[in-house]
N, C-alpha and C positions, 0 to 999 in steps of 0.2 A: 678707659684710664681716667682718672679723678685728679683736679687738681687743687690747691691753694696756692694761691700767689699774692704776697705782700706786696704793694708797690705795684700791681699790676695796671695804673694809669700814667705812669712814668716812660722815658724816654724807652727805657729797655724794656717796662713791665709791656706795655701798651703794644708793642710789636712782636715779642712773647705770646705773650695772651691770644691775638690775632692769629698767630703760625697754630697753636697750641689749638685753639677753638675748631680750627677745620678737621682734625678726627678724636679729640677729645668726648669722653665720654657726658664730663661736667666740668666746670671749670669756676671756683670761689674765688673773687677777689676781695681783698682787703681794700680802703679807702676811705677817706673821711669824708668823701661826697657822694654816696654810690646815687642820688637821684642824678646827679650833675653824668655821673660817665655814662648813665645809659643809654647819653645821646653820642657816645662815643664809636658805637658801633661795631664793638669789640665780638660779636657773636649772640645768638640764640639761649646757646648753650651757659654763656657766662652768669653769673647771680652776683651782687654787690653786697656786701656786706662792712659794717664802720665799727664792728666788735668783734673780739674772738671769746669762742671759749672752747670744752674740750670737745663738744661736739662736732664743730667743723675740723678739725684733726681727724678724727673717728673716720677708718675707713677710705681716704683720703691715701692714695699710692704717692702723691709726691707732692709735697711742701716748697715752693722756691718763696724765697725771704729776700726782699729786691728792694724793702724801703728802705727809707734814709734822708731826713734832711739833709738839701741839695749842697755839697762841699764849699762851692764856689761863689755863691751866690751872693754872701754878705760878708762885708770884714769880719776876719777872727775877732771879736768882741771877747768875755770872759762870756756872754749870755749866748753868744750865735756859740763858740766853741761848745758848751755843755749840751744847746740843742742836739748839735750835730755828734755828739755821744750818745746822748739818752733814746733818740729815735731806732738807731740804730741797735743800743745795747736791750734797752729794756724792752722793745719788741721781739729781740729773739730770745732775753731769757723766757719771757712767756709760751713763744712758742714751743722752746727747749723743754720748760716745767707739763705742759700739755702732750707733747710728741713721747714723753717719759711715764706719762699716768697713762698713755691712750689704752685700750685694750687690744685694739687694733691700730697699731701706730704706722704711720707712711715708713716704704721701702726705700726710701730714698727722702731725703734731708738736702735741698741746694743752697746757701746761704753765700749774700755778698760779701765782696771785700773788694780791695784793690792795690794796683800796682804801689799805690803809697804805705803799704806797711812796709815797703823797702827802704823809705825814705830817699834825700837825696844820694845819690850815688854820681860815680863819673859813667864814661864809656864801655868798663868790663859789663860782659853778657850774663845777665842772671836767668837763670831758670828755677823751678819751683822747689831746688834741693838749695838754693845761697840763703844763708841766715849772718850774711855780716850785716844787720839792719842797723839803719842811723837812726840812733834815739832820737825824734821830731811829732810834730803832733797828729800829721798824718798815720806812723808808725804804732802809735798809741791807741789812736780811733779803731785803727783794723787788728788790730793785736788781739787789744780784749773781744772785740768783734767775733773775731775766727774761735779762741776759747771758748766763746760763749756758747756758739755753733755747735763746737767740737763734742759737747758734753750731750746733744742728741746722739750719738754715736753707740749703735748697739750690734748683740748680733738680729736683731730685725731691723736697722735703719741704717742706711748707708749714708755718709755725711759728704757732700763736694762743698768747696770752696771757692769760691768765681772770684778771682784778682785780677780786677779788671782795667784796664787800661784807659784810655780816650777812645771814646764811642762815638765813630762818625755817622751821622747822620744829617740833612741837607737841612730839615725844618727847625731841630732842637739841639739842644747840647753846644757843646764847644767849636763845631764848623761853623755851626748858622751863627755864633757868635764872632767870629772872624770875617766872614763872609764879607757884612759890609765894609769895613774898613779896607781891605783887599779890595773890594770894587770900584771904592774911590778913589783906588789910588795910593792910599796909606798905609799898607801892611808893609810888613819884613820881620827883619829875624829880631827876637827878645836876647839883650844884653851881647853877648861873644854867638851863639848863637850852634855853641858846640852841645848844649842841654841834650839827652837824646828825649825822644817821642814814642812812646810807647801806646801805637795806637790798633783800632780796627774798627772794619766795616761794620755797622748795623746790623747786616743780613747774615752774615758771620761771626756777630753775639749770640743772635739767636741759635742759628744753625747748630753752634758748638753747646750753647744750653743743651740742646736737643739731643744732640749727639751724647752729650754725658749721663743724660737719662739712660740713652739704649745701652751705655758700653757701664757695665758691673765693675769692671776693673778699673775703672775713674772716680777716684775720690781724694779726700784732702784736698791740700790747696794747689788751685791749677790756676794757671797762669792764662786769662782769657787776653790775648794780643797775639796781632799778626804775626808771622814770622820775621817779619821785615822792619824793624822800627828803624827811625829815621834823627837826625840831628835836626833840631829847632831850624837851623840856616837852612837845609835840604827840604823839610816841609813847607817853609814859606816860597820858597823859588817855585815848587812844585803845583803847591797853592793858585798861587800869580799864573804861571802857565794855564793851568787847568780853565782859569773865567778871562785869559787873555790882558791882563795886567802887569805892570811892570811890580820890581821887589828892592825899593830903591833904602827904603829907610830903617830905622834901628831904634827902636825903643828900649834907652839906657835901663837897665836894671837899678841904678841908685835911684831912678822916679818910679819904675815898679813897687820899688818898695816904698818910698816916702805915701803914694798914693792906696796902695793895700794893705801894708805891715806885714805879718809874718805869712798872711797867705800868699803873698807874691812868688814865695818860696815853690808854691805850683807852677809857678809858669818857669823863674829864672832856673833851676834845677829838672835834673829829671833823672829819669832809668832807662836800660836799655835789656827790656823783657823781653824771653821767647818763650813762647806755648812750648817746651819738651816734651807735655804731657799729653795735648793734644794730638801734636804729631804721631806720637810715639802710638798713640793706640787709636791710631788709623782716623785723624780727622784731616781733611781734604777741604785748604781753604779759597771758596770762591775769588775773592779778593788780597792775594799773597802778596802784593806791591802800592806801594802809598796810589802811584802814578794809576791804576786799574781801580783804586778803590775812588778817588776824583773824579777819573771820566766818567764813571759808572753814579757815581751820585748828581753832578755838576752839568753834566754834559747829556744824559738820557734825557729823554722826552718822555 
């Protein structure tokens, strides 16, 4: 099995890549540093590449499309917002324009997205058929996103759609960014505290990548989160438990927003996603409870 993976040094590409490498036949990554990740140790098997063209499509069973300037990382600016469009958009139309000429095009198409093309929502339970989406700029980023994607779709390329949630993991991402403050002392719940959380394990990113490759009947857009999302106030109590700290304080959302502007909107807002699709065609998740997925990152040795 052959693969290409955009993004393949990233939170999710990076542990992907690693699962993927142990019986992969070959595995391309994309990256603008490939000298930098070869000390990353990602496999034998894996080759680094900082360009595409239609050669590396050629012959290539399956394409995952996983980059993206990182959502969260800088205030929405009018210059950090178009970053965080153009990475995302004009790298899949290219792969789209290529996967369309190939002679031998991949059987399979996986392209990101996430839980934010739903925008903010209350407490009702969406699954991968709700299209009441709140016009916001999350909703927009992944909209044209998922389009973009969707136009690889042949009868030789099957297109999936990863809508993906909060990806826990101990080292990166949005736990390890919580972590300290929880440690010292300072975590709790954001604003009222009722926001839901829309999350999952690491190991059950992967897993379910994996699992969409092997199952034909998986495509469009799937909802990559646990069964079990949680209310903002339920994850922080949970949190504090898990590293043995108390969950005393409230970080007002009118300072969320004075200090972030409209990306605050990630954190005070939320959805309350379920994988339907995963379930439904037989994925079994290691990690099906917030509480199972903490000890298990938090507390293993």
């Amino acid at each position: 099995m052959n693969y290409l993976i955009t993004g393949g040094t990233g939170l999710i590409g990076k542990a992907l890549t690693k699962e993927l490498a142990k019986h992969a036949s070959a595995i391309t990554v994309l990256t603008r540093s490939p000298k930098a990740a070869l000390n990353l140790g990602l496999g034998s098997n894996v080759t680094f590449i900082n360009s595409l063209s239609i050669e590396n499509i050629e012959n290539q069973d399956t394409v995952i499309n996983l980059a993206g300037e990182p959502i969260a990382d800088k205030r929405w600016s009018k210059i950090q917002k178009d970053k965080i469009c153009s990475s995302r958009w004009n790298l899949t139309e290219q792969l789209v324009e290529f996967i369309q000429a190939a002679n031998k095009p991949p059987s399979l198409f996986i392209s990101g997205s996430a839980v934010g093309i739903y925008g903010r929502q209350n407490s009702t339970e969406i699954d991968e058929t709700f299209n009441n989406f709140h016009e916001e700029f999350t909703h927009h980023v992944c909209a044209k996103w998922e389009a973009i994607a969707n136009q690889a779709k042949s009868n030789k390329t099957r297109v999936a759609l990863l809508r993906t949630g909060i990806v826990l993991d101990k080292n990166k991402g949005a736990l390890a960014k919580m972590l300290l403050p929880f440690k010292l002392c300072l975590g709790g719940k954001i604003g009222n505290g009722r926001q839901m959380m829309s999350w999952i394990h690491i190991e059950d990113m992967v897993a379910a990548i994996v699992h969409i490759q092997q199952n034909n009947a998986l495509s469009g857009p799937i909802n990559i989160t646990a069964p079990n999302p949680v209310s903002n106030s339920s994850f922080s109590a949970d949190l504090a438990k898990a590293i043995n700290r108390p969950c005393l304080l409230t970080t007002p959302a009118p300072l969320l927003n004075l200090l972030l502007g409209e990306m605050a909107g990630l954190i005070v807002y939320g959805q309350n996603v379920v994988p339907n699709k995963l379930v439904q065609n037989g994925y079994n998740f290691n990690y099906p409870t917030l509480e199972l997925a903490l000890d298990n990152l938090l507390n293993t040795k």
